[in-house]
C-alpha positions as CSV (number, residue, x, y, z in Angstrom):
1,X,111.9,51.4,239.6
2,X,109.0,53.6,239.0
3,X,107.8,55.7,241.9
4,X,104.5,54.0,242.5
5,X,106.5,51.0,243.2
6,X,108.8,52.8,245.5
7,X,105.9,53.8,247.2
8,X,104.2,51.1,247.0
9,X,107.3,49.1,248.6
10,X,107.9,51.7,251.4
11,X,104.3,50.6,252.3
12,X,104.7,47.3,253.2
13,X,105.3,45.5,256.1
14,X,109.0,45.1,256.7
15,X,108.7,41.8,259.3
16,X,106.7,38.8,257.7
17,X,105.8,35.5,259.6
18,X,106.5,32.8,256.6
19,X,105.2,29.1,256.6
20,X,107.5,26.6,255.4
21,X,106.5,23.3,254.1
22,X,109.7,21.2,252.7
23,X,107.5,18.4,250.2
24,X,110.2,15.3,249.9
25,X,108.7,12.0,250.3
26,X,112.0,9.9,250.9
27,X,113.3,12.5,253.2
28,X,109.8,12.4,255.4
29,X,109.7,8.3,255.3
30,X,113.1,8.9,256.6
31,X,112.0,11.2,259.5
32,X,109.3,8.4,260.2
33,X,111.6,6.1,261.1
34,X,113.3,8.4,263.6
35,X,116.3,8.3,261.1
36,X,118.1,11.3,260.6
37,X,117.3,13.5,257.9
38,X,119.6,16.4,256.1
39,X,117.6,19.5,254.5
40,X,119.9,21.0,252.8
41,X,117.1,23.4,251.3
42,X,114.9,23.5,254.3
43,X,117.7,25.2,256.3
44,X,118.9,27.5,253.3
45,X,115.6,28.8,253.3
46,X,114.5,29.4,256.3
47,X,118.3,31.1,257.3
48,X,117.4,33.3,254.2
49,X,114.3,34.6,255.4
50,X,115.3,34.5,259.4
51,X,118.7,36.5,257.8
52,X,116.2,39.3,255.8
53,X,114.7,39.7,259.4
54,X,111.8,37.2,259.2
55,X,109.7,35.3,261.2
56,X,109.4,31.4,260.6
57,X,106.4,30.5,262.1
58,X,106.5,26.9,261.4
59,X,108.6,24.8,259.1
60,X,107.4,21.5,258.2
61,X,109.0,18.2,256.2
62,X,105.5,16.2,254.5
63,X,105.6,14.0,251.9
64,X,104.6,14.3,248.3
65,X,100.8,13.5,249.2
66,X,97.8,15.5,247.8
67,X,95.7,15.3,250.9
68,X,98.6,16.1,253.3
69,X,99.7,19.2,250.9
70,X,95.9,20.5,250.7
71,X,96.2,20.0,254.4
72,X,99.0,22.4,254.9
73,X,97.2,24.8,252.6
74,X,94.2,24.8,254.5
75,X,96.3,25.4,257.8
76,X,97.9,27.9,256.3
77,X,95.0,29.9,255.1
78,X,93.1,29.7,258.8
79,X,96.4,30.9,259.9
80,X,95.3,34.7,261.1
81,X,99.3,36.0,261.8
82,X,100.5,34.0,258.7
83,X,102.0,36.3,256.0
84,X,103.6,33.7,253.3
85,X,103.7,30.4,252.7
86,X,106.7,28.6,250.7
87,X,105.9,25.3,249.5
88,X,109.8,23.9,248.4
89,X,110.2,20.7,246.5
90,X,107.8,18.6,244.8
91,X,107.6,20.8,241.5
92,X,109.6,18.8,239.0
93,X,108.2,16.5,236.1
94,X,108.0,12.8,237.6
95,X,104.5,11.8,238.4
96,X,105.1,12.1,241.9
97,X,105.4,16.0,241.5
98,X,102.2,17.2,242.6
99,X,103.0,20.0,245.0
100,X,101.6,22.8,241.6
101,X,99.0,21.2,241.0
102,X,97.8,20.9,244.5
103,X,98.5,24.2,245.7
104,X,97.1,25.9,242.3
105,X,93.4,25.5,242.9
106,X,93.4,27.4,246.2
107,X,95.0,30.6,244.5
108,X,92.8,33.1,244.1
109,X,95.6,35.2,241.8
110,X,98.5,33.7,239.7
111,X,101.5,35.5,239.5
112,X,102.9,34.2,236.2
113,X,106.1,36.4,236.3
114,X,107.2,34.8,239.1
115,X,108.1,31.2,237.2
116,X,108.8,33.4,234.1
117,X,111.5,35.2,235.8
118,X,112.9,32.1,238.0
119,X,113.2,30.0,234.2
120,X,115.0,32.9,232.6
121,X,117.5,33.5,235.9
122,X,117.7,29.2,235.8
123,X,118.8,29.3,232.2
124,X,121.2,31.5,232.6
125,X,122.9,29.0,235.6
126,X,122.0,25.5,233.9
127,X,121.4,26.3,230.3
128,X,118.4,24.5,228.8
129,X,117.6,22.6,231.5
130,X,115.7,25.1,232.6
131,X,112.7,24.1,230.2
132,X,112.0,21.2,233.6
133,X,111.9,23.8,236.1
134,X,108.5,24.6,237.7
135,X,107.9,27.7,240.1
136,X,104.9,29.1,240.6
137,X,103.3,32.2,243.0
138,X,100.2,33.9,243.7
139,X,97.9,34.9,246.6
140,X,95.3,33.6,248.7
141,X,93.3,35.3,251.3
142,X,95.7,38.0,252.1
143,X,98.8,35.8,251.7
144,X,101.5,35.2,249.5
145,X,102.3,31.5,248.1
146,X,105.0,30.4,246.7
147,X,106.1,27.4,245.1
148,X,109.7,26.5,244.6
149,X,111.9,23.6,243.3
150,X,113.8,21.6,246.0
151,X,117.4,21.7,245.0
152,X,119.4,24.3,247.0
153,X,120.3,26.6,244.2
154,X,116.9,26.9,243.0
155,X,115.7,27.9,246.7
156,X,118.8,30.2,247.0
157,X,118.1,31.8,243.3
158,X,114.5,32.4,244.2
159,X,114.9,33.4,247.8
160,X,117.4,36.1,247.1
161,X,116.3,37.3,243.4
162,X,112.6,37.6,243.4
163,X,111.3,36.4,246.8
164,X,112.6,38.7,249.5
165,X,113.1,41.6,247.3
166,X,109.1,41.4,246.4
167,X,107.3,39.6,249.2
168,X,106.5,42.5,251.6
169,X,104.8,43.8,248.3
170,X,103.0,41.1,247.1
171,X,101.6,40.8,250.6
172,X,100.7,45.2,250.8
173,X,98.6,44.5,247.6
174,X,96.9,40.9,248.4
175,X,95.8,43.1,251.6
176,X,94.1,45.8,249.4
């Protein structure tokens, strides 16, 4: 690591308040009819981050709907305490995976690493399945976004391997 990036990272804030939206439309339509609904993902998550020393602000289960995503987005970006916002689930290949392509538009910066380096840790777990995998980050009005694939080894590969060990960084910079 070079020693503007040590710096850099000894900067940052050590405690971030994260906003978790969970995007699975059979798991919401589930929750709407007061049946009961396992998130396997949604609780890996947000014990990762809680574990790291975290603060989950809100964690919410929506459907794969564009209005309700942009929604959450906007929430999140009127949010003044809000550090990060994870978006998991809703970033595979079927037509009704449209949690990229909502959330894309309101970046202001791409991070393009951040699905470069979650495909090339994926291949190395599932082989060439990794060419379906879709992660995306950037930021957005001070805050970090993140997009991640529902299934609980993705959000376990990209919690521990790039999320927490950059995120307090991401946010220092997005700050500037």
């Amino acid at each position: 690591m070079s020693e503007s990036t040590k710096k850099h990272k000894a900067e940052a804030p050590k405690r971030l308040k994260f906003g978790i939206f969970v995007c699975s439309t059979s798991r919401y339509q589930k929750m709407k009819k007061g049946e009961q609904v396992e998130d396997v993902s949604g609780d890996l998550i947000e014990f990762l981050l809680k574990n790291a020393g975290h603060t989950i602000a809100f964690r919410k289960l929506i459907p794969d709907d564009k209005t309700l995503i942009e929604e959450g987005i906007r929430q999140a970006l009127a949010s003044a305490d809000l550090d990060v916002v994870v978006f998991c689930g809703g970033t595979g290949v079927a037509p009704s995976d449209i949690t990229i392509e909502t959330v894309s538009p309101f970046l202001e910066k791409v991070l393009p690493g951040f699905g470069e380096i979650f495909r090339r840790f994926s291949f190395d777990m599932i082989g060439s399945a990794a060419v379906l995998s879709r992660a995306i980050a950037g930021v957005a009005k001070g805050k970090a976004f993140f997009c991640i694939p529902g299934s609980p080894d993705a959000v376990k590969l990209c919690s521990e391997k790039l999320i927490l060990p950059e995120v307090a960084h991401i946010v220092k910079h997005a700050r500037e």
